[in-house]
mmCIF file of the N, C-alpha and C atoms, coordinates in Angstrom:
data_MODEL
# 
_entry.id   MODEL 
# 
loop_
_atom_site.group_PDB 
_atom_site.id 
_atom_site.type_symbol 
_atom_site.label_atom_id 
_atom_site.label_alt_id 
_atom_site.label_comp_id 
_atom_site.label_asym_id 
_atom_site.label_entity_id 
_atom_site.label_seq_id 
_atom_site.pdbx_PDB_ins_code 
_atom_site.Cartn_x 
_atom_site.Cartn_y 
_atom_site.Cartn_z 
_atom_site.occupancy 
_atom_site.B_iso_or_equiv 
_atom_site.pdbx_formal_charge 
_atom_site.auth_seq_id 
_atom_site.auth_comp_id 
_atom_site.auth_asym_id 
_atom_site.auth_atom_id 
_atom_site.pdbx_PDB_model_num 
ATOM 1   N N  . UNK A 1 1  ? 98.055  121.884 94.486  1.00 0.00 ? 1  UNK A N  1 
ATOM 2   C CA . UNK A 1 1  ? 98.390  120.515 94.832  1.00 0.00 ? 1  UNK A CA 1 
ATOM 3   C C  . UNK A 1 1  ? 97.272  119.922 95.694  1.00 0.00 ? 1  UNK A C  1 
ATOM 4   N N  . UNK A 1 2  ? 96.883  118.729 95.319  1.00 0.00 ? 2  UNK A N  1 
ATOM 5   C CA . UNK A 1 2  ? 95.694  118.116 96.568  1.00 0.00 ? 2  UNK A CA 1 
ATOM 6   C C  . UNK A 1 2  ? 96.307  116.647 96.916  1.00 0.00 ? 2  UNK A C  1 
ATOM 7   N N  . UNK A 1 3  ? 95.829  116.661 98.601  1.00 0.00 ? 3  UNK A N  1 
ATOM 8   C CA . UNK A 1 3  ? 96.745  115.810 98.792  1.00 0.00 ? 3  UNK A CA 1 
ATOM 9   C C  . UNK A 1 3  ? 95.176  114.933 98.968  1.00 0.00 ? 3  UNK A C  1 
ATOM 10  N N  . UNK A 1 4  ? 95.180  113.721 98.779  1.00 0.00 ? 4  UNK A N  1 
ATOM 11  C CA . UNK A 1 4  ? 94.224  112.499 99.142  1.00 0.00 ? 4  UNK A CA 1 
ATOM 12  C C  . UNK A 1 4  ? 94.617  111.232 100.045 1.00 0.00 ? 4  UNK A C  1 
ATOM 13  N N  . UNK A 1 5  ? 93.757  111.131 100.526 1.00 0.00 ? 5  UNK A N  1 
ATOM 14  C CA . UNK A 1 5  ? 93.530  109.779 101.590 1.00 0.00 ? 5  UNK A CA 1 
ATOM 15  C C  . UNK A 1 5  ? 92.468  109.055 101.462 1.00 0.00 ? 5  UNK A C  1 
ATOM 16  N N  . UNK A 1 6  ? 92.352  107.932 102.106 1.00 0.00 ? 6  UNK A N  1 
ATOM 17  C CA . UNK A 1 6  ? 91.568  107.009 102.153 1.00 0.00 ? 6  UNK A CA 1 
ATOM 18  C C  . UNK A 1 6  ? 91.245  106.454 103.480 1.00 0.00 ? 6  UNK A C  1 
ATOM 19  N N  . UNK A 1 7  ? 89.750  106.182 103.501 1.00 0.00 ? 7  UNK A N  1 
ATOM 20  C CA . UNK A 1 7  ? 89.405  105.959 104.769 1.00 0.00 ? 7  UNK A CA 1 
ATOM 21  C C  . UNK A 1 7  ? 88.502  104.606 104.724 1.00 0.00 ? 7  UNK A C  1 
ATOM 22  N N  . UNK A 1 8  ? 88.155  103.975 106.207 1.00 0.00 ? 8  UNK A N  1 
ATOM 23  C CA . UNK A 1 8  ? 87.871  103.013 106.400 1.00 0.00 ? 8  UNK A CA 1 
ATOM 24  C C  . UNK A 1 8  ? 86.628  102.691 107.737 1.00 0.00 ? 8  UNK A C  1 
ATOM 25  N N  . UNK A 1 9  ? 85.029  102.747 107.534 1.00 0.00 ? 9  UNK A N  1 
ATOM 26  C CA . UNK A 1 9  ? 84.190  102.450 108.086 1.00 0.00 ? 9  UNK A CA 1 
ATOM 27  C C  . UNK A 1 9  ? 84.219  101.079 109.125 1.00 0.00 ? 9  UNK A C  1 
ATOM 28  N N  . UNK A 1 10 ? 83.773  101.205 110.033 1.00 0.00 ? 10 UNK A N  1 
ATOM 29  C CA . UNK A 1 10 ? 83.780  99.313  110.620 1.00 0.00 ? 10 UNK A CA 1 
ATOM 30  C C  . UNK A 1 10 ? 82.680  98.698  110.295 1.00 0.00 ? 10 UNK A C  1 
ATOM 31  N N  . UNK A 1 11 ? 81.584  99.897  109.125 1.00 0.00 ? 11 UNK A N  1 
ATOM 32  C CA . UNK A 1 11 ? 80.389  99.099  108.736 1.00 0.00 ? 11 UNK A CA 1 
ATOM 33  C C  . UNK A 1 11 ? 80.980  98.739  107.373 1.00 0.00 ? 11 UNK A C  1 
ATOM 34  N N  . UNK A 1 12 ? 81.892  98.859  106.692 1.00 0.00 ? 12 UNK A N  1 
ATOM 35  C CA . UNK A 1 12 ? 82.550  98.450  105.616 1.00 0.00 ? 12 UNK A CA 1 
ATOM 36  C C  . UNK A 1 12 ? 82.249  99.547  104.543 1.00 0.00 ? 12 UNK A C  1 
ATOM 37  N N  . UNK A 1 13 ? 82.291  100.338 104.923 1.00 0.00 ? 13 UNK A N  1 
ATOM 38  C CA . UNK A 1 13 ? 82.359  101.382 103.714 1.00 0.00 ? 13 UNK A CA 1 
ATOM 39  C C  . UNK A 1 13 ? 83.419  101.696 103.528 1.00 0.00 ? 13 UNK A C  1 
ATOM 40  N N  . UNK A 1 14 ? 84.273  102.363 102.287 1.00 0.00 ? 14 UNK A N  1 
ATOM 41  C CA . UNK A 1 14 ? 85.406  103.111 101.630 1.00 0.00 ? 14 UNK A CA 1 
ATOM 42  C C  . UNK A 1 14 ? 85.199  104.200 101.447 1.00 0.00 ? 14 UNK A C  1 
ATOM 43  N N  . UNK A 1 15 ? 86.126  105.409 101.851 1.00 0.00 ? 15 UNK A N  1 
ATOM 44  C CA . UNK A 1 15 ? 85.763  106.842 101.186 1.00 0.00 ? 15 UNK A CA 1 
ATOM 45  C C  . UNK A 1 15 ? 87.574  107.464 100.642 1.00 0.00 ? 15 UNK A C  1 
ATOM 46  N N  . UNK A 1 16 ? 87.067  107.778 100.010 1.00 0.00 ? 16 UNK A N  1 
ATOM 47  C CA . UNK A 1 16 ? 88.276  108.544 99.847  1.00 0.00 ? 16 UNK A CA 1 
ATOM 48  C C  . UNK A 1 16 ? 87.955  110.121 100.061 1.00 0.00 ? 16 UNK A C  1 
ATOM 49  N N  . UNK A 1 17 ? 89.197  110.721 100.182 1.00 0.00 ? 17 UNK A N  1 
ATOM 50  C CA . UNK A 1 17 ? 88.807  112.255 100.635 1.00 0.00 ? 17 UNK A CA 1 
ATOM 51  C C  . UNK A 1 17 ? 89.929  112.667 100.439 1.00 0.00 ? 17 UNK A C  1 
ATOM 52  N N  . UNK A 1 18 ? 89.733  114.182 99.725  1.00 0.00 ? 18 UNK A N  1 
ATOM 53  C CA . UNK A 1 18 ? 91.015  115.118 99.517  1.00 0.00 ? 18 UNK A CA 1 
ATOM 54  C C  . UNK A 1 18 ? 90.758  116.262 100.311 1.00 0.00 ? 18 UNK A C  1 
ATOM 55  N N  . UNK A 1 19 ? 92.154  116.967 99.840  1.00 0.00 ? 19 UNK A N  1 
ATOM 56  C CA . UNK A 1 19 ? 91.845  119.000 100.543 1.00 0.00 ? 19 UNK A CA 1 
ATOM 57  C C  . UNK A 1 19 ? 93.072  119.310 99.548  1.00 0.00 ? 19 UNK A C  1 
ATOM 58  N N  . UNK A 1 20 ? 92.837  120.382 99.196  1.00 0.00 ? 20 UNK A N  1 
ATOM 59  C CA . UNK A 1 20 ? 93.596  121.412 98.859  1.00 0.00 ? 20 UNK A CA 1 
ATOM 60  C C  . UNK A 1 20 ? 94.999  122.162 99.627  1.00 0.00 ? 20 UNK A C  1 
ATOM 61  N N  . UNK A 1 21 ? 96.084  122.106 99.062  1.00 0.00 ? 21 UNK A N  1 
ATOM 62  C CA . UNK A 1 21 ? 97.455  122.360 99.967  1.00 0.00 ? 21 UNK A CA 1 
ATOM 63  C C  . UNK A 1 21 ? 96.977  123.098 100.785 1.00 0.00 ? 21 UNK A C  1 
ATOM 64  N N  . UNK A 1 22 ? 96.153  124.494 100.850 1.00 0.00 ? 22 UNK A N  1 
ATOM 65  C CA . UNK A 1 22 ? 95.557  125.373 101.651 1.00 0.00 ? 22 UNK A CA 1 
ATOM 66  C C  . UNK A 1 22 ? 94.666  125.490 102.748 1.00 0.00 ? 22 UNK A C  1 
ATOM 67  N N  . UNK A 1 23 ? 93.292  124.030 101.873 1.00 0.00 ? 23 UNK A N  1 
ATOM 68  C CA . UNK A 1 23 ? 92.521  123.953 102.905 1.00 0.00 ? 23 UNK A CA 1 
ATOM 69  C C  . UNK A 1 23 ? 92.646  123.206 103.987 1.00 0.00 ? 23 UNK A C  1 
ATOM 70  N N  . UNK A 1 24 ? 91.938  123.613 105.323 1.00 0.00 ? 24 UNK A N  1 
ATOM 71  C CA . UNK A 1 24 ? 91.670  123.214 106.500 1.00 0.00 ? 24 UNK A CA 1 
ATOM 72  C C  . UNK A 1 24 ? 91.245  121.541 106.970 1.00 0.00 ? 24 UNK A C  1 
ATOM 73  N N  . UNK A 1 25 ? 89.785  121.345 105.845 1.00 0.00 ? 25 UNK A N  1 
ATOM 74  C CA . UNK A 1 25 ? 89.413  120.390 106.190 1.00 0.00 ? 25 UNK A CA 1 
ATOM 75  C C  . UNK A 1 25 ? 89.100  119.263 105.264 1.00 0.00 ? 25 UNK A C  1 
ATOM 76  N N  . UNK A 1 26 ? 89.175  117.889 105.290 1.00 0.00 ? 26 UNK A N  1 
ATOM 77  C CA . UNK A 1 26 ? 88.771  116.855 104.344 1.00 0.00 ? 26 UNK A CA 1 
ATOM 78  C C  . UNK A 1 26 ? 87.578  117.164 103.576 1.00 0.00 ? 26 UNK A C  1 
ATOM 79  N N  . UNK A 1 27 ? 87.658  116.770 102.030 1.00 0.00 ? 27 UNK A N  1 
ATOM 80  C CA . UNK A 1 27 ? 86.066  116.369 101.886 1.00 0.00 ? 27 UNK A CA 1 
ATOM 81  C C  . UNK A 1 27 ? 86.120  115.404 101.674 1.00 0.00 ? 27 UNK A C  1 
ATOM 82  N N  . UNK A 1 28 ? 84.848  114.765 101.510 1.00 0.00 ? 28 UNK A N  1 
ATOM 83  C CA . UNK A 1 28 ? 84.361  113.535 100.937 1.00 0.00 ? 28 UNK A CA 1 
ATOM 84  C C  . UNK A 1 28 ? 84.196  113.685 99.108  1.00 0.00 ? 28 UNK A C  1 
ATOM 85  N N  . UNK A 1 29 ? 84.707  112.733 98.776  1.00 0.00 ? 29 UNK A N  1 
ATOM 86  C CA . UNK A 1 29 ? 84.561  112.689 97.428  1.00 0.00 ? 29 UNK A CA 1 
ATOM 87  C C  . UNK A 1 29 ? 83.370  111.999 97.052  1.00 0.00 ? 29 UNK A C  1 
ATOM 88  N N  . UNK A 1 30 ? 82.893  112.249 95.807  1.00 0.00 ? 30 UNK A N  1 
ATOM 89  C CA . UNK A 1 30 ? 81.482  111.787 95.576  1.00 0.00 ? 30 UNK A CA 1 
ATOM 90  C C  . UNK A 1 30 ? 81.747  109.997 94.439  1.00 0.00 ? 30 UNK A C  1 
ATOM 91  N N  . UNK A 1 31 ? 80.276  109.388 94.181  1.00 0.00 ? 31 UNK A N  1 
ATOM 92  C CA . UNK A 1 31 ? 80.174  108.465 93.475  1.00 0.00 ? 31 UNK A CA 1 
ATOM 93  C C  . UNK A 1 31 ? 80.856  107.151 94.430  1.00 0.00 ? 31 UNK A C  1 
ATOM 94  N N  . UNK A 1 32 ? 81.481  106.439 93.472  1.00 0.00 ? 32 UNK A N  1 
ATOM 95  C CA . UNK A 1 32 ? 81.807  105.373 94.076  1.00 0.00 ? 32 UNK A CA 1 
ATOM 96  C C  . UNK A 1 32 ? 83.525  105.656 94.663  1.00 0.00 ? 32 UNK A C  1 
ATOM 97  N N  . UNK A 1 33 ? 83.833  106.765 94.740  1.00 0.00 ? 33 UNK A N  1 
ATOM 98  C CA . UNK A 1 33 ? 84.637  106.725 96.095  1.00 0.00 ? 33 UNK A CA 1 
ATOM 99  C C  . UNK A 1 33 ? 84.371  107.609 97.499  1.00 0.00 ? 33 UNK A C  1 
ATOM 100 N N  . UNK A 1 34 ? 82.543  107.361 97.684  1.00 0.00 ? 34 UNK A N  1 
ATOM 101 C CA . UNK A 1 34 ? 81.997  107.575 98.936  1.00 0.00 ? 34 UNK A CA 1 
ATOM 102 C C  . UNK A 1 34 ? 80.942  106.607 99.242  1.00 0.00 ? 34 UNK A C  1 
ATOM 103 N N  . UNK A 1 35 ? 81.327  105.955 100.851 1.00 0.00 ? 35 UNK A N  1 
ATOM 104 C CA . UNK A 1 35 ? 81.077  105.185 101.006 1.00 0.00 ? 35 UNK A CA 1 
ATOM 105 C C  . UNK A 1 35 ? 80.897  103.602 100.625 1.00 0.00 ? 35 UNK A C  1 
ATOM 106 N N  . UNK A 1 36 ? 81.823  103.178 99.893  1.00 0.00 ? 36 UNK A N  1 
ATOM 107 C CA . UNK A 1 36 ? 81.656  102.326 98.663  1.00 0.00 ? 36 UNK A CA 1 
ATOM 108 C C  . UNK A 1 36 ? 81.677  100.909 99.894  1.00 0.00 ? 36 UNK A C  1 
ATOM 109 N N  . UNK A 1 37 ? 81.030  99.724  99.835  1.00 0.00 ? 37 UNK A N  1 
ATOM 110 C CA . UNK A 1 37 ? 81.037  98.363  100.011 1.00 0.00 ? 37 UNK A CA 1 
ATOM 111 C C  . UNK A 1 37 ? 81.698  97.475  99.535  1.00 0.00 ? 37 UNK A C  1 
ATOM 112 N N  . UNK A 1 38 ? 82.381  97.709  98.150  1.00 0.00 ? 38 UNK A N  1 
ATOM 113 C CA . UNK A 1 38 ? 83.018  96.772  97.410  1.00 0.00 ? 38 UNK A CA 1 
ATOM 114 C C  . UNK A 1 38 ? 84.670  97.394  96.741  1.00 0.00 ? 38 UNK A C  1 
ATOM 115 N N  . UNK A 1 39 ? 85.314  96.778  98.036  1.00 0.00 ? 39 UNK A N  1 
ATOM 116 C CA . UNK A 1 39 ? 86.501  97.465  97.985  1.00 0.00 ? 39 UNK A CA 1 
ATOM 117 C C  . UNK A 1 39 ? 87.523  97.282  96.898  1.00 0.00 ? 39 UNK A C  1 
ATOM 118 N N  . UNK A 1 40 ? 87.086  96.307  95.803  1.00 0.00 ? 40 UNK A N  1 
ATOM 119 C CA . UNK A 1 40 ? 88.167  96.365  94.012  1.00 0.00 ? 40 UNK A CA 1 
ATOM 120 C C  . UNK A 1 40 ? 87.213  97.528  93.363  1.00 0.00 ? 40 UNK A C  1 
ATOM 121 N N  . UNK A 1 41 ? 86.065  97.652  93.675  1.00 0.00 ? 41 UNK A N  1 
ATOM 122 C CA . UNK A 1 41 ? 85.640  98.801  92.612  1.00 0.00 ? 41 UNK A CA 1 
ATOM 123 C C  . UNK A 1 41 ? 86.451  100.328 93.218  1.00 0.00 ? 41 UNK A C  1 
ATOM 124 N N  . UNK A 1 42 ? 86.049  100.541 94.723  1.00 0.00 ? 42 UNK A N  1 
ATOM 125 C CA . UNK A 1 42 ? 86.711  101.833 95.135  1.00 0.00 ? 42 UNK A CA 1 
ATOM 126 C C  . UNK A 1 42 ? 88.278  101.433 94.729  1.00 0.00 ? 42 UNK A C  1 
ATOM 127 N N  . UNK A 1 43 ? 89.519  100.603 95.086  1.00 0.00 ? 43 UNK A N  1 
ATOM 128 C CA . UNK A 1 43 ? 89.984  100.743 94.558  1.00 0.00 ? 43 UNK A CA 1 
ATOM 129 C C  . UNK A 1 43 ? 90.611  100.806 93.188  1.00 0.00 ? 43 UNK A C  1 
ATOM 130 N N  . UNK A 1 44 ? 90.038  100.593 91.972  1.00 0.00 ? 44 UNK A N  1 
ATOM 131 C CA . UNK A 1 44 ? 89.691  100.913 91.006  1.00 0.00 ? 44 UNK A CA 1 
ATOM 132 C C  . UNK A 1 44 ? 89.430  102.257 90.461  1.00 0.00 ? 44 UNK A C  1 
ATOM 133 N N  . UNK A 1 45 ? 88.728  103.077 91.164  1.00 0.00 ? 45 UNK A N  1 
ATOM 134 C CA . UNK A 1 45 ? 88.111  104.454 91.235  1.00 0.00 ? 45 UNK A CA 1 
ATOM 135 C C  . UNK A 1 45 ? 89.704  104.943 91.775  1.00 0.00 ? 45 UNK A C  1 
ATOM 136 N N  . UNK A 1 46 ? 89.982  104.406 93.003  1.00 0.00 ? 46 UNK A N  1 
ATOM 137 C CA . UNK A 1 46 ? 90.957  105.461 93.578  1.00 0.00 ? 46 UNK A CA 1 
ATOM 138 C C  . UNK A 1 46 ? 92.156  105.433 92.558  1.00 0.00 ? 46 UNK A C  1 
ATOM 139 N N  . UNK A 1 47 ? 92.741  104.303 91.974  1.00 0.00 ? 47 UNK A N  1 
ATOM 140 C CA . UNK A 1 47 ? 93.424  104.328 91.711  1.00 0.00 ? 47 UNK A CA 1 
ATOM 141 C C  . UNK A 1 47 ? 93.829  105.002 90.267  1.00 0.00 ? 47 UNK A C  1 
ATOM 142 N N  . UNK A 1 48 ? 92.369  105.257 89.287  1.00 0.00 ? 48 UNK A N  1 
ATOM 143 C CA . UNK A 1 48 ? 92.490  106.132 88.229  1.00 0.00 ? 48 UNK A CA 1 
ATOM 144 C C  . UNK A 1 48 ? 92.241  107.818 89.221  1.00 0.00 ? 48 UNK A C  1 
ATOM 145 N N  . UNK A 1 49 ? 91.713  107.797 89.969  1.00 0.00 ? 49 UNK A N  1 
ATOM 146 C CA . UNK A 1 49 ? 92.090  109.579 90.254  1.00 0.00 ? 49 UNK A CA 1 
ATOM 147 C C  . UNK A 1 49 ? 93.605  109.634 90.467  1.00 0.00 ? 49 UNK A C  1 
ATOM 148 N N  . UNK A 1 50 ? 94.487  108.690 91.225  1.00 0.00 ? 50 UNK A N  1 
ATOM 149 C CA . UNK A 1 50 ? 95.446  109.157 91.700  1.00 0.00 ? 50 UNK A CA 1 
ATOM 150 C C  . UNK A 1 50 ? 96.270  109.153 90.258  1.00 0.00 ? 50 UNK A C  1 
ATOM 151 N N  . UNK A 1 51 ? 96.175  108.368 89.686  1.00 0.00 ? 51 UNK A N  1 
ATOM 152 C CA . UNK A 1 51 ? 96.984  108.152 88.292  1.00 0.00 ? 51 UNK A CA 1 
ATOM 153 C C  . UNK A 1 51 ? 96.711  109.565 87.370  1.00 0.00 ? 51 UNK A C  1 
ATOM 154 N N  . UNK A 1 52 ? 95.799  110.132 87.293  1.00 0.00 ? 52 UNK A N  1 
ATOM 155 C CA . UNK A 1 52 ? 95.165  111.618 86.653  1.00 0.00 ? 52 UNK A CA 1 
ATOM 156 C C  . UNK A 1 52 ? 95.766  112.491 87.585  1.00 0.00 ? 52 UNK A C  1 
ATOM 157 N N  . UNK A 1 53 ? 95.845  112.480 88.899  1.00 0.00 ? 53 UNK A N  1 
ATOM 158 C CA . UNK A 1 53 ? 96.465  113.581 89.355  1.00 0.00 ? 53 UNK A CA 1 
ATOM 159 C C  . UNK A 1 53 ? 98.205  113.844 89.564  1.00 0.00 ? 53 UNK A C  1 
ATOM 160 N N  . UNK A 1 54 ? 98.847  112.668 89.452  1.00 0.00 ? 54 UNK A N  1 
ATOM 161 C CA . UNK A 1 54 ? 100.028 112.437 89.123  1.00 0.00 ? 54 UNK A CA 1 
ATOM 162 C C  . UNK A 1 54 ? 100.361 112.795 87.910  1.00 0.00 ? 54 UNK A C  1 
ATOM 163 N N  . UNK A 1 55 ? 99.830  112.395 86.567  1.00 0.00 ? 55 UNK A N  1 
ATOM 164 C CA . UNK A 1 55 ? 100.340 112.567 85.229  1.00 0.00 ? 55 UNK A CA 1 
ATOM 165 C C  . UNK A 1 55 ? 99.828  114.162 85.188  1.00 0.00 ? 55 UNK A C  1 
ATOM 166 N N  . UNK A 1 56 ? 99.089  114.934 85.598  1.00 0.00 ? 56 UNK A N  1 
ATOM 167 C CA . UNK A 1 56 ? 98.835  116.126 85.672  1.00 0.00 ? 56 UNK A CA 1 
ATOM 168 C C  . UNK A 1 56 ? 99.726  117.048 86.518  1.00 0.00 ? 56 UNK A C  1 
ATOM 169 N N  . UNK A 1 57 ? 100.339 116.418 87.573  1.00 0.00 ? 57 UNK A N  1 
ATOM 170 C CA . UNK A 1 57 ? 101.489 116.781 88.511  1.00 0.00 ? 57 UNK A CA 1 
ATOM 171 C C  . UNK A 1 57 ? 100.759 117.725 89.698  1.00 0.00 ? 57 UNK A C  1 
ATOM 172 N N  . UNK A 1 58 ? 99.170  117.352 89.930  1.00 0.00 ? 58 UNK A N  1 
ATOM 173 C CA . UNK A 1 58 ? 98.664  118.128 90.985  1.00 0.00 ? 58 UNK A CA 1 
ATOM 174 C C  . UNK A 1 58 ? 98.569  117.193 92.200  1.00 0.00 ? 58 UNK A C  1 
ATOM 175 N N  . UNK A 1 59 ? 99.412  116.082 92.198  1.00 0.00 ? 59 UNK A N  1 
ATOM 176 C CA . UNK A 1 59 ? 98.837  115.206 93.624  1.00 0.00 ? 59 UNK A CA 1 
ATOM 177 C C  . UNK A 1 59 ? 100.059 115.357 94.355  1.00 0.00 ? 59 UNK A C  1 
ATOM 178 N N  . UNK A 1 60 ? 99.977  115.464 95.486  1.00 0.00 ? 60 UNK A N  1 
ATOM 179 C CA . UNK A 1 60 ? 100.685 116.123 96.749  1.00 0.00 ? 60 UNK A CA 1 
ATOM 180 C C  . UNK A 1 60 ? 101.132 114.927 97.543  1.00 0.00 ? 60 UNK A C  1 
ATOM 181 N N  . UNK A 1 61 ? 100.367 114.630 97.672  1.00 0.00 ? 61 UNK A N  1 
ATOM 182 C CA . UNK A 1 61 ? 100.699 113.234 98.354  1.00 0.00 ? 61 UNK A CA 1 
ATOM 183 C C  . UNK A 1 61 ? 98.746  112.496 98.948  1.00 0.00 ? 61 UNK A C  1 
ATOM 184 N N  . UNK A 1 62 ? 99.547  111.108 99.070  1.00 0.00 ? 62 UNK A N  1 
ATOM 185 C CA . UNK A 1 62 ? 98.564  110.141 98.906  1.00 0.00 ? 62 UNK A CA 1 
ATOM 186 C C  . UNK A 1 62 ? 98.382  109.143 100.513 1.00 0.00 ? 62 UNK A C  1 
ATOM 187 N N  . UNK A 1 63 ? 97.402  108.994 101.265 1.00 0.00 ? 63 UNK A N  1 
ATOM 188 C CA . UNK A 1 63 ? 97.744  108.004 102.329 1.00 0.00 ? 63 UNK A CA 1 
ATOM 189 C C  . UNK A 1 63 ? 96.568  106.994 102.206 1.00 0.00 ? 63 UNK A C  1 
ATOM 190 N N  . UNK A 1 64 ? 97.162  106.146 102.125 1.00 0.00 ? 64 UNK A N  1 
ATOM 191 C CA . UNK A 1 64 ? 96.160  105.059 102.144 1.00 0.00 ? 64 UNK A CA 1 
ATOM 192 C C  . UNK A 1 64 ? 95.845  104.232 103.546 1.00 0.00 ? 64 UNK A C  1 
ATOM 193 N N  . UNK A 1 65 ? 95.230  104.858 104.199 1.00 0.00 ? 65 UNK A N  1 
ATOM 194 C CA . UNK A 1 65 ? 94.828  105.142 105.840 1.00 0.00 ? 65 UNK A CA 1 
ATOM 195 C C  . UNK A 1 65 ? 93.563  103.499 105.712 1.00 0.00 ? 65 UNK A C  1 
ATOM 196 N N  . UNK A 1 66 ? 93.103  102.956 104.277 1.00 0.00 ? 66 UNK A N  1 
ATOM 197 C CA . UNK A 1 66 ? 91.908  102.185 104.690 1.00 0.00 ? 66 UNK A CA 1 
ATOM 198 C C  . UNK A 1 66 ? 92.369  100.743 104.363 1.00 0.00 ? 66 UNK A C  1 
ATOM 199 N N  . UNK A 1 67 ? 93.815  100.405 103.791 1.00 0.00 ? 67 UNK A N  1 
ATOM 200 C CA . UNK A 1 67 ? 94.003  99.175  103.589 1.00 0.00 ? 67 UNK A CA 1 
ATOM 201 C C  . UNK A 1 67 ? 94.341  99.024  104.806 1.00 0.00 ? 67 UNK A C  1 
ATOM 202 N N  . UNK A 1 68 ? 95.449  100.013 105.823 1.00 0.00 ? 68 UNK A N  1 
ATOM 203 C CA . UNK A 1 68 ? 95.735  99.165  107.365 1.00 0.00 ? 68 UNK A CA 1 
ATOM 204 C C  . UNK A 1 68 ? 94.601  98.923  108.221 1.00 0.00 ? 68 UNK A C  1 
ATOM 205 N N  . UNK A 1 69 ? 93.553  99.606  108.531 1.00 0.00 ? 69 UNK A N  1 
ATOM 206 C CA . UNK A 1 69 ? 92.735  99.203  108.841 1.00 0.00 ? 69 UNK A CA 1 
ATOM 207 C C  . UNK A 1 69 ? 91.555  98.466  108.773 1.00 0.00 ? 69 UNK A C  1 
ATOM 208 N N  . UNK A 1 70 ? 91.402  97.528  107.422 1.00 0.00 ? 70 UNK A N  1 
ATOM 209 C CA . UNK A 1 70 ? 90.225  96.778  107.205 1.00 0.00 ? 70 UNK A CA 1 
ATOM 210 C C  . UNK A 1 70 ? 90.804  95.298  107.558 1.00 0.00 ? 70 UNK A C  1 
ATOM 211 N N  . UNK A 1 71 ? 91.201  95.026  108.440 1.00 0.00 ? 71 UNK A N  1 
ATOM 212 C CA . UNK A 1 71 ? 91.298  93.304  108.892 1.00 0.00 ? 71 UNK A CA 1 
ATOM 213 C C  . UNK A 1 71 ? 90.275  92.295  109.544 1.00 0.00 ? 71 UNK A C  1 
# 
């Protein structure tokens, strides 16, 4: 199961980042859901991984930690 989140720069970057039910620590995911500037493309990106890891039944859970914080 991998659980994913989303994060939020104050220089305006997007990352998303998973871990493994097991592992310890976040990674950073690569391409355009690291560091991304243009937040419909990352979400775009995020939103087909999470949709692949759901219909596959490996997503654990999901926090979207970067929409509350980009105001």
């Amino acid at each position: 199961m991998i659980h994913i989140k989303t994060t939020y720069h104050p220089s305006g970057r997007y990352t998303c980042m998973s871990r493994q039910a097991n592992d310890r620590c976040w990674k950073d995911s690569s391409g355009k859901l690291f560091g991304n500037t243009k937040k419909t493309d990352f979400y775009e990106e995020v939103g087909l991984l999470v949709r692949g890891l759901q219909s596959s039944g490996d997503l654990a859970s999901y926090d979207d930690q970067a929409s509350s914080l980009d105001r």
